[in-house]
N, CA, C and O atoms as CSV, one atom per row, in Angstrom:
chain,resi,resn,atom,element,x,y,z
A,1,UNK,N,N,-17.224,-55.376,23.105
A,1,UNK,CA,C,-16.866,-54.655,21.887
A,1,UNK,C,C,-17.942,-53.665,21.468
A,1,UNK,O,O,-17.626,-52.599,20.941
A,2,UNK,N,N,-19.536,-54.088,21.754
A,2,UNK,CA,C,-20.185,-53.057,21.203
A,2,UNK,C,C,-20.342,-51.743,22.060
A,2,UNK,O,O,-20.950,-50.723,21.735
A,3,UNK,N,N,-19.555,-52.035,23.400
A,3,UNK,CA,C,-19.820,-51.064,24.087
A,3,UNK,C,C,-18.992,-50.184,23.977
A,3,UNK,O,O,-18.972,-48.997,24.304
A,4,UNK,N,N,-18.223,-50.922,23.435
A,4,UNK,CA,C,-16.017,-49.923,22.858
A,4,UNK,C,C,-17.182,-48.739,22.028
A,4,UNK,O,O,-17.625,-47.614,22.258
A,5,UNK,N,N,-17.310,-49.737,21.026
A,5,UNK,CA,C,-17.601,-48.950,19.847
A,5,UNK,C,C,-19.232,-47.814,20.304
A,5,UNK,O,O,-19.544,-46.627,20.208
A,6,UNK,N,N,-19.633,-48.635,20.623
A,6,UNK,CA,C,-20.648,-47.211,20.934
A,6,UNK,C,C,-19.897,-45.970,21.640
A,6,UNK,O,O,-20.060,-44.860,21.133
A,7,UNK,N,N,-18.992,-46.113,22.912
A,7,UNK,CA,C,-18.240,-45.118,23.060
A,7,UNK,C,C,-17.326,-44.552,22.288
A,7,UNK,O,O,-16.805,-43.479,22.592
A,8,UNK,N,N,-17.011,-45.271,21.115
A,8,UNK,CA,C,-16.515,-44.263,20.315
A,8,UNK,C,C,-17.278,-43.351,19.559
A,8,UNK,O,O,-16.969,-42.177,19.353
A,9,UNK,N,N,-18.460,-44.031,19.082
A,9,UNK,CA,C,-19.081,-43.241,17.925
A,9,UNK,C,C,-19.946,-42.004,18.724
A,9,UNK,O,O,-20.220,-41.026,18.028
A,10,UNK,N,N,-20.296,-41.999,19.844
A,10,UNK,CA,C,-20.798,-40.937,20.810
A,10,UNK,C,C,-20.024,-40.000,20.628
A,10,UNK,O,O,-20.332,-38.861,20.277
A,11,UNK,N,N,-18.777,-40.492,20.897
A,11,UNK,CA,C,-17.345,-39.718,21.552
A,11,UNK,C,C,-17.220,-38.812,20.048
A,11,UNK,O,O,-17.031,-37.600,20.146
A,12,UNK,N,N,-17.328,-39.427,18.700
A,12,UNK,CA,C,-17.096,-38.993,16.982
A,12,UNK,C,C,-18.373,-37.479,17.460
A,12,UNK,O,O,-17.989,-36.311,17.532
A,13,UNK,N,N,-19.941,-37.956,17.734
A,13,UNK,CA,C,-20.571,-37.220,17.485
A,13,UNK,C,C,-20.521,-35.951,18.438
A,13,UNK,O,O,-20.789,-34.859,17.936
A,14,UNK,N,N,-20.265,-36.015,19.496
A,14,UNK,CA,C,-19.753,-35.524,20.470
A,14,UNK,C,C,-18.740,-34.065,20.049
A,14,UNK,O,O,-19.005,-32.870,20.177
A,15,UNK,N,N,-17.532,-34.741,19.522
A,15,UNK,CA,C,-16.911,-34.306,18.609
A,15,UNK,C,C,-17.218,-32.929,17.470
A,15,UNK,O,O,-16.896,-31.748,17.344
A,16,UNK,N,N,-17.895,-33.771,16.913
A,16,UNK,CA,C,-18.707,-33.140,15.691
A,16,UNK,C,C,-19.492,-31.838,16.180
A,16,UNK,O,O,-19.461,-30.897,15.386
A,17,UNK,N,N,-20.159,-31.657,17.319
A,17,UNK,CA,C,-21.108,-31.235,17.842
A,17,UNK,C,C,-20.086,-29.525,18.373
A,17,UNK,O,O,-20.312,-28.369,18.017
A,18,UNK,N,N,-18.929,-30.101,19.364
A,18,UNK,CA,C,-18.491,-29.008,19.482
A,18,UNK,C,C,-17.677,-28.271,18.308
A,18,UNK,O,O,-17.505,-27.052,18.279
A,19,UNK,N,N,-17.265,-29.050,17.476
A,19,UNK,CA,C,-16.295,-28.516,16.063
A,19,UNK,C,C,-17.970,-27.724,15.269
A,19,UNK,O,O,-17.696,-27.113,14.235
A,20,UNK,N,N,-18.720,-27.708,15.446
A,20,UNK,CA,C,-20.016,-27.187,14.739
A,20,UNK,C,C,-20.115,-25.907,15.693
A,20,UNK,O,O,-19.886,-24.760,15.309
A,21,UNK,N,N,-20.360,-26.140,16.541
A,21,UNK,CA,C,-20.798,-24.814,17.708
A,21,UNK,C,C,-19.111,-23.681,17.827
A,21,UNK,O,O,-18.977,-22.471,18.011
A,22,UNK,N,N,-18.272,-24.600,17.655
A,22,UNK,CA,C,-17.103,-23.616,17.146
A,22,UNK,C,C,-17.159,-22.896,15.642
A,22,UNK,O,O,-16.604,-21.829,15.376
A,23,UNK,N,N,-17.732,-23.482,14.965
A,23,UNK,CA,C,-17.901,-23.065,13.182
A,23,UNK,C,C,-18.780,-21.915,12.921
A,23,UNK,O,O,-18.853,-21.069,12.030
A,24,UNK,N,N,-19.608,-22.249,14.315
A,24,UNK,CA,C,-20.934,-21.399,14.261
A,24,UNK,C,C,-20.465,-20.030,14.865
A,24,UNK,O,O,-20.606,-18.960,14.273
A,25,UNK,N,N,-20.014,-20.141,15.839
A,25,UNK,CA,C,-19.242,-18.889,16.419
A,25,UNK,C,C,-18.225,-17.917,15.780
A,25,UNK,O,O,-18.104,-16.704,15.953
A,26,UNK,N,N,-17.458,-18.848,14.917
A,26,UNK,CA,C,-16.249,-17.780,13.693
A,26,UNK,C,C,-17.164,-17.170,12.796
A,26,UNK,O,O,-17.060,-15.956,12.621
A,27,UNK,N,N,-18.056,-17.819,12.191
A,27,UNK,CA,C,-19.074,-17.566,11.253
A,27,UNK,C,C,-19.938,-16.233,11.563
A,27,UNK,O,O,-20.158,-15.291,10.801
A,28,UNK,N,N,-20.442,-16.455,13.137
A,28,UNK,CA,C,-20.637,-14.988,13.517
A,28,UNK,C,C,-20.055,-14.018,13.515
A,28,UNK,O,O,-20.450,-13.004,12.939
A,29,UNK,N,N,-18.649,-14.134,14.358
A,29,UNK,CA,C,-17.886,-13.104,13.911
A,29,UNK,C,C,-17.730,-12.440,12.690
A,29,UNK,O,O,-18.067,-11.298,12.377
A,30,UNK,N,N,-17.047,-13.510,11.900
A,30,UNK,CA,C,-17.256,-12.763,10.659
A,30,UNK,C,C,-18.345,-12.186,9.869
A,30,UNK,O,O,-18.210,-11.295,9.030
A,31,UNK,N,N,-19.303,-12.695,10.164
A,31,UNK,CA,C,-20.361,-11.742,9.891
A,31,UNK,C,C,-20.532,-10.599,10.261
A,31,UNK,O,O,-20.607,-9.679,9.446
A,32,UNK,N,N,-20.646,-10.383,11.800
A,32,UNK,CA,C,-20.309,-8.912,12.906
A,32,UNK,C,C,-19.254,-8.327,11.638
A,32,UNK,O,O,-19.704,-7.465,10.883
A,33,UNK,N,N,-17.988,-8.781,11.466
A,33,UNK,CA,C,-16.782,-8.368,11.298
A,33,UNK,C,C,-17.157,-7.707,9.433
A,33,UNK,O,O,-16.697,-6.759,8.796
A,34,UNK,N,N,-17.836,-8.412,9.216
A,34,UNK,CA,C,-18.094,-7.762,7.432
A,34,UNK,C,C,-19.458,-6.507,7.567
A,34,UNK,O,O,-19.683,-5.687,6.677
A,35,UNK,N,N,-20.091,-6.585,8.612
A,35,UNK,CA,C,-21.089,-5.515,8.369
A,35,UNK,C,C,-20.556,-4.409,9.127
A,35,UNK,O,O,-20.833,-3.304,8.660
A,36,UNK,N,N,-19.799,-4.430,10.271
A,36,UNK,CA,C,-18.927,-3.458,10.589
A,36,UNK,C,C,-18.256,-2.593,9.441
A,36,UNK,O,O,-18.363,-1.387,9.221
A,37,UNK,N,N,-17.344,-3.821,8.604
A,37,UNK,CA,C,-16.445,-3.187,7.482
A,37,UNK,C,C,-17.775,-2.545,6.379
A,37,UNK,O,O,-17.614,-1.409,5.933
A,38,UNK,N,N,-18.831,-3.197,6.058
A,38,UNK,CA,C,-19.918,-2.467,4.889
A,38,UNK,C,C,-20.242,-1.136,5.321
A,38,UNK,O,O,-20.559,-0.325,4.450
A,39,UNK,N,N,-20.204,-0.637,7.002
A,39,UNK,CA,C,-20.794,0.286,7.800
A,39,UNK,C,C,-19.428,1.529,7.569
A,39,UNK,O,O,-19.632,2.743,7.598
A,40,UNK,N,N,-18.152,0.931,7.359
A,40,UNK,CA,C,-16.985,1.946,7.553
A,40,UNK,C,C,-17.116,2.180,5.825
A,40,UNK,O,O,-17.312,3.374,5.598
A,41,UNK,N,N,-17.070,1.543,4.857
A,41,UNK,CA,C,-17.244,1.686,3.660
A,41,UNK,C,C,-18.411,2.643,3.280
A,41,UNK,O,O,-18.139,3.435,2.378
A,42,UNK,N,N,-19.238,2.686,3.629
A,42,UNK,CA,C,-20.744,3.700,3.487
A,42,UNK,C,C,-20.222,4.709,3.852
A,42,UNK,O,O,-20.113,5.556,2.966
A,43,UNK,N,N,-19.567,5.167,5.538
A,43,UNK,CA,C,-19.192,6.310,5.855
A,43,UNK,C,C,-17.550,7.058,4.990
A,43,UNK,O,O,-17.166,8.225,4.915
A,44,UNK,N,N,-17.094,6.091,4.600
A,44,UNK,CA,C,-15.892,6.565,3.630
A,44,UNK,C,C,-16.332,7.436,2.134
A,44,UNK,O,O,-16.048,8.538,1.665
A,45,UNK,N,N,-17.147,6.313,1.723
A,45,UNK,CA,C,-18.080,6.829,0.505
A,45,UNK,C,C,-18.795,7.894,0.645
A,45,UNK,O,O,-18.859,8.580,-0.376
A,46,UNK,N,N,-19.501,8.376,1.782
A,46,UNK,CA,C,-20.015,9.731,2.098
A,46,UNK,C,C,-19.316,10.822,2.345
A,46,UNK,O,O,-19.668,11.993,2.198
A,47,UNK,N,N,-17.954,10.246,2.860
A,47,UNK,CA,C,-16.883,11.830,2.876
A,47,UNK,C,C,-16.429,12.156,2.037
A,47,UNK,O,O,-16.330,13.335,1.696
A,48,UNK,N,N,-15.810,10.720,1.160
A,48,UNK,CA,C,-15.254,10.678,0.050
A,48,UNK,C,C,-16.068,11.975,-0.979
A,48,UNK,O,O,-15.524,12.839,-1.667
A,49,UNK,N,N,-17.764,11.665,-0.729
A,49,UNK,CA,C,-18.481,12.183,-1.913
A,49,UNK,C,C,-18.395,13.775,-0.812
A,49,UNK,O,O,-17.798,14.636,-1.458
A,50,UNK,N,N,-18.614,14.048,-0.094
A,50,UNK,CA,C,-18.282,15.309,0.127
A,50,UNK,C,C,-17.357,16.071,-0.051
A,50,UNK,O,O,-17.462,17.115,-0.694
A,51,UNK,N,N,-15.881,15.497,0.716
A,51,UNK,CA,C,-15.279,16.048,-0.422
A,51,UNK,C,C,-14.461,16.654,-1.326
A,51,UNK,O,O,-13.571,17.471,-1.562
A,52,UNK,N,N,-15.407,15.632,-1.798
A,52,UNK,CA,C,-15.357,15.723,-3.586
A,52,UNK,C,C,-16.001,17.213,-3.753
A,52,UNK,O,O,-15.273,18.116,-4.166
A,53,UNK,N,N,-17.183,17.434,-3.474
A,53,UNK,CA,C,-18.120,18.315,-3.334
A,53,UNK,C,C,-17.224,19.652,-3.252
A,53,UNK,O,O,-16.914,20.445,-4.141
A,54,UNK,N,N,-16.934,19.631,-1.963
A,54,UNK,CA,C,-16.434,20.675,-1.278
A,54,UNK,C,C,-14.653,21.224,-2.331
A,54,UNK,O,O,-14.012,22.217,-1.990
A,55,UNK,N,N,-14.373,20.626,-3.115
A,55,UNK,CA,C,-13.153,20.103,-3.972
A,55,UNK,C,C,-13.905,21.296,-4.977
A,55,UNK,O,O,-13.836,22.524,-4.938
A,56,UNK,N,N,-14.523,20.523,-5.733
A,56,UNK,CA,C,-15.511,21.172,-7.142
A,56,UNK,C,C,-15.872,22.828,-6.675
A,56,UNK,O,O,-15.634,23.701,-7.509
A,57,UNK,N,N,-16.468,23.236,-5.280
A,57,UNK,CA,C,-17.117,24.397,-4.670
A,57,UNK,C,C,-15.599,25.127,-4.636
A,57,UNK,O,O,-15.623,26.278,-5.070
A,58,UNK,N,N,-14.372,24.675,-4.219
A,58,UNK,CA,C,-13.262,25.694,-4.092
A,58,UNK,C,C,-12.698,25.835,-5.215
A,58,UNK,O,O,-11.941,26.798,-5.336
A,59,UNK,N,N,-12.907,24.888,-6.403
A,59,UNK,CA,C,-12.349,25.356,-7.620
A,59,UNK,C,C,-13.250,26.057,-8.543
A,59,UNK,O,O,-13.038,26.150,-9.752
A,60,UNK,N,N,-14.359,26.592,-7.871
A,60,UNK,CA,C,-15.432,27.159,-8.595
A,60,UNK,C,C,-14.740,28.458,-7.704
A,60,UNK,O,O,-13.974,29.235,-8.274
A,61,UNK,N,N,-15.062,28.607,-6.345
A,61,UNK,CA,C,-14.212,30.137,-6.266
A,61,UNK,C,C,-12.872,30.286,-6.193
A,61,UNK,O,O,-12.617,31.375,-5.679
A,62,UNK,N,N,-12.227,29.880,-6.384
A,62,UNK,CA,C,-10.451,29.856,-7.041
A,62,UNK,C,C,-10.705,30.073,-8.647
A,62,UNK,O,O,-9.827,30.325,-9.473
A,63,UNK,N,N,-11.799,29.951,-8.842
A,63,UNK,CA,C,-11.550,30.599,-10.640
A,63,UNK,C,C,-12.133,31.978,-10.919
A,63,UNK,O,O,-12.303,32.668,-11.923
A,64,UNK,N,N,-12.360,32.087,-9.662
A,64,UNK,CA,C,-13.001,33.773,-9.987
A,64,UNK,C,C,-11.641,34.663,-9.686
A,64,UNK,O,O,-11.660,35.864,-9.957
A,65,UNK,N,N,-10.597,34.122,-9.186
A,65,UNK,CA,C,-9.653,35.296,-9.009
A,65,UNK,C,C,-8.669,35.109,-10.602
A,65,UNK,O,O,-8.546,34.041,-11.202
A,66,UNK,N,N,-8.171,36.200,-10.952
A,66,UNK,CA,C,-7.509,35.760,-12.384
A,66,UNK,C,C,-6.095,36.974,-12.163
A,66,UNK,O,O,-6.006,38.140,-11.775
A,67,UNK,N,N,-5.413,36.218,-12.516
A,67,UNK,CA,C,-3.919,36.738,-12.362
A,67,UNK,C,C,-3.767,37.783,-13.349
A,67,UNK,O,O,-4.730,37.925,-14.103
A,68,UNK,N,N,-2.669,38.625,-13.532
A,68,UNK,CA,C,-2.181,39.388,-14.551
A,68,UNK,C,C,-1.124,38.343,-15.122
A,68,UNK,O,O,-0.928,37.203,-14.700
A,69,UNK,N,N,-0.282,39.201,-16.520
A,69,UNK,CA,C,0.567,37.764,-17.132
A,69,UNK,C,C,1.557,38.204,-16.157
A,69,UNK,O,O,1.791,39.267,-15.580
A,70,UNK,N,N,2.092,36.955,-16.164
A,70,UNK,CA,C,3.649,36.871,-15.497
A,70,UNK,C,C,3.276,36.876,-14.131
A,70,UNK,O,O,4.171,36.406,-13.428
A,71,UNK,N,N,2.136,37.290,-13.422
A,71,UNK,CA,C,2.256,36.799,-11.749
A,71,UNK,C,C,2.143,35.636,-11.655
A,71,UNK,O,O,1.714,34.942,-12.577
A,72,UNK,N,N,2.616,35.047,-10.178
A,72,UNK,CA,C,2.743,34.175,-10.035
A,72,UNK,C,C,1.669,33.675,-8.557
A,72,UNK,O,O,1.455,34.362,-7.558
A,73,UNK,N,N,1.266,32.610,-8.788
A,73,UNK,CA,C,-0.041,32.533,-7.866
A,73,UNK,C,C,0.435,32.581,-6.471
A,73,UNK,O,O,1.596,32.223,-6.271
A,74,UNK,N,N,-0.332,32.993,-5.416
A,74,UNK,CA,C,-0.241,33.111,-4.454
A,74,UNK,C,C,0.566,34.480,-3.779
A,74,UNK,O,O,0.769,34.604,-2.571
A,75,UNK,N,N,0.977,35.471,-4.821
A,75,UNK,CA,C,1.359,36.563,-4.736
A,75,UNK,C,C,0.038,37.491,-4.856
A,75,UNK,O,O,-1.038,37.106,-5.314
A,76,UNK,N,N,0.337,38.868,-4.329
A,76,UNK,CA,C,-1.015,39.481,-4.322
A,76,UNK,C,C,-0.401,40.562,-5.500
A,76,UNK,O,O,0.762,40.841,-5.794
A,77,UNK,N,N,-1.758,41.062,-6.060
A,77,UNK,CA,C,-1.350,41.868,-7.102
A,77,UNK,C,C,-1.796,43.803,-6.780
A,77,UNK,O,O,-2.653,44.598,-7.164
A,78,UNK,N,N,-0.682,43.804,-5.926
A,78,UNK,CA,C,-0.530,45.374,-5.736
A,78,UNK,C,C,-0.991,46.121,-6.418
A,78,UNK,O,O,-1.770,46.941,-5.932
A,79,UNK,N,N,-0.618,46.145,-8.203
A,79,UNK,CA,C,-0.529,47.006,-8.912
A,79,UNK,C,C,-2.062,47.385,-8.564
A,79,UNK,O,O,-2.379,48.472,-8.081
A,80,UNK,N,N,-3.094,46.209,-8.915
A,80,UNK,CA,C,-4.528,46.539,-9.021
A,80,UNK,C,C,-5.269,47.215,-7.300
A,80,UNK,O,O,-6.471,47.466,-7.213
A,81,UNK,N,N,-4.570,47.356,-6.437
A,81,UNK,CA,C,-4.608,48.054,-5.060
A,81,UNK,C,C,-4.508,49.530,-5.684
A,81,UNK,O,O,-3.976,50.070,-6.654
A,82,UNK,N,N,-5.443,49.939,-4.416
A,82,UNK,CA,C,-5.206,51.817,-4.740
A,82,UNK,C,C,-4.063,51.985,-3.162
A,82,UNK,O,O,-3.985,51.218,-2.203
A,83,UNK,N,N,-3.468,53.017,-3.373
A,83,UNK,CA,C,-2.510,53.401,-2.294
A,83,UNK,C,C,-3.469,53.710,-1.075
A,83,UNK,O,O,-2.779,54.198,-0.179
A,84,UNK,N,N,-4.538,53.632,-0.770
A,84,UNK,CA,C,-5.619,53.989,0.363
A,84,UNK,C,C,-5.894,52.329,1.090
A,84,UNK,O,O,-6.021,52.085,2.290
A,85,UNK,N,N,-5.936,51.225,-0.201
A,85,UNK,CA,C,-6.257,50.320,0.042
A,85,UNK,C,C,-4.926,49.052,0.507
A,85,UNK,O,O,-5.012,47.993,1.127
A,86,UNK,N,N,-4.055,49.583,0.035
A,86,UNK,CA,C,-2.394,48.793,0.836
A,86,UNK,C,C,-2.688,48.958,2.294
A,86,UNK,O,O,-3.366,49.798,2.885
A,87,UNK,N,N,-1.865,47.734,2.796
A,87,UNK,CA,C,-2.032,48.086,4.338
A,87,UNK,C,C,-0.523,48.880,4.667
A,87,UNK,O,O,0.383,48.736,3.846
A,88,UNK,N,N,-0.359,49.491,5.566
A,88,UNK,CA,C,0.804,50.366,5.722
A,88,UNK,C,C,2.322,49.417,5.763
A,88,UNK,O,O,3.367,50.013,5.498
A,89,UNK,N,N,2.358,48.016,6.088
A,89,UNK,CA,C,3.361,47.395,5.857
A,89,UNK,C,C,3.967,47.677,4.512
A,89,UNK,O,O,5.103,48.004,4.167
A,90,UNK,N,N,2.664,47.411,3.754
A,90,UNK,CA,C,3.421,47.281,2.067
A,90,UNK,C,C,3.508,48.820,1.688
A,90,UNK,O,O,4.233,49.042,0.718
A,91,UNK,N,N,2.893,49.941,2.283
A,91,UNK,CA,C,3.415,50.978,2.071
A,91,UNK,C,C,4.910,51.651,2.440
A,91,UNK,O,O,5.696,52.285,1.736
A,92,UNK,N,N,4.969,51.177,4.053
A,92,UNK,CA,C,6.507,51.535,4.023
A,92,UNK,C,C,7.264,50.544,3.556
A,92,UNK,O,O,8.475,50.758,3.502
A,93,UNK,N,N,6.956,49.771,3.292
A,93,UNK,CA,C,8.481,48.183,2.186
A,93,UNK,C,C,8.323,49.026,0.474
A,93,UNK,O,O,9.045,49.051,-0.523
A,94,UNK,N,N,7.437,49.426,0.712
A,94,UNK,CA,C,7.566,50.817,-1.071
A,94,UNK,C,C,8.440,52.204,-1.067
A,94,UNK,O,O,9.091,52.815,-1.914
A,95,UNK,N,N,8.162,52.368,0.152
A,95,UNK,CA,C,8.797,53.533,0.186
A,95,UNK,C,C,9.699,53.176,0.468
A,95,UNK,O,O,10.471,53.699,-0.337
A,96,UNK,N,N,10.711,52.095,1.643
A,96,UNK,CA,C,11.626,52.114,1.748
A,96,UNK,C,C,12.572,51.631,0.604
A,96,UNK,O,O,13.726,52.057,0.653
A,97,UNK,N,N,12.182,50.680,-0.560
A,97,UNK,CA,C,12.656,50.434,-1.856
A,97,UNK,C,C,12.897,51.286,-2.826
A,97,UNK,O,O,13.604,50.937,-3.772
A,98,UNK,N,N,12.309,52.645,-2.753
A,98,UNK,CA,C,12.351,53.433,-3.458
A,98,UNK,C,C,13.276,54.266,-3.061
A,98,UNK,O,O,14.228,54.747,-3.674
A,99,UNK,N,N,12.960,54.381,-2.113
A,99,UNK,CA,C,14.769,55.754,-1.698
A,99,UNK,C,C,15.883,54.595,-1.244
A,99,UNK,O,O,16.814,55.216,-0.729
A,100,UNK,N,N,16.086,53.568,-1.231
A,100,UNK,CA,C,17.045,52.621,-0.927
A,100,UNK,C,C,17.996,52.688,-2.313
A,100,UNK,O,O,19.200,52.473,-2.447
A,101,UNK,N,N,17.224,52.978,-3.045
A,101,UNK,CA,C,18.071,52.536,-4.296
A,101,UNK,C,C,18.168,53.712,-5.126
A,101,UNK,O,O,18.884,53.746,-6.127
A,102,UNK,N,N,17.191,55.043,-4.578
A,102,UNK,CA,C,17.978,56.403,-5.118
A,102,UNK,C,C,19.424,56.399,-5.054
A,102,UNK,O,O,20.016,55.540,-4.400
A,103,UNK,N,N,20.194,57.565,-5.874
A,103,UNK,CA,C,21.388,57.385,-6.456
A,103,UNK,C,C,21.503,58.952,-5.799
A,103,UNK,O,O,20.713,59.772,-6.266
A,104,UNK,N,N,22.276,59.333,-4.930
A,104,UNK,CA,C,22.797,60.402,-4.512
A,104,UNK,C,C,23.389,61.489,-5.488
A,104,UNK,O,O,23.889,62.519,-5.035
């Protein structure tokens, strides 16, 4: 009987020993696995803050252009063009609007 039982309680610690060296191994991982994720979080936070940056810098020059009333953004404002400074597309789409709709 004491020899049952000593083979069991070996067999318990035995046991114990690899369920530990398995505990120890997830434990690493997850460690690997959280400083990986702290490492992707730092680099998110740095683009994030750029940008942001780069966000603030285009609405600083997007406020230097200023519309007339009633245009509508992303239209260009001819009127303030000199006829030297149109490119010849928008010169002949002027001219052709203009005698298109002369009245014979």
């Amino acid at each position: 009987e004491m020899a049952a039982s000593s083979n069991e309680v070996t067999q318990a610690i035995e046991n114990i020993a690899s369920v530990s060296e398995q505990n120890s191994a997830a434990i690493e991982e997850v460690s690997a696995s959280a400083e990986e994720m702290s490492a992707q979080v730092e680099e998110v936070t740095a683009s994030a803050q750029s940008l942001s940056e780069m966000a603030q810098n285009l609405q600083e020059v997007v406020a230097q252009f200023k519309l007339s009333a009633g245009q509508n953004a992303g239209q260009p404002n001819n009127q303030r063009l000199s006829g030297a400074v149109r490119s010849p597309v928008a010169q002949t789409a002027k001219y052709r609007a203009n005698n298109v709709f002369v009245k014979n």
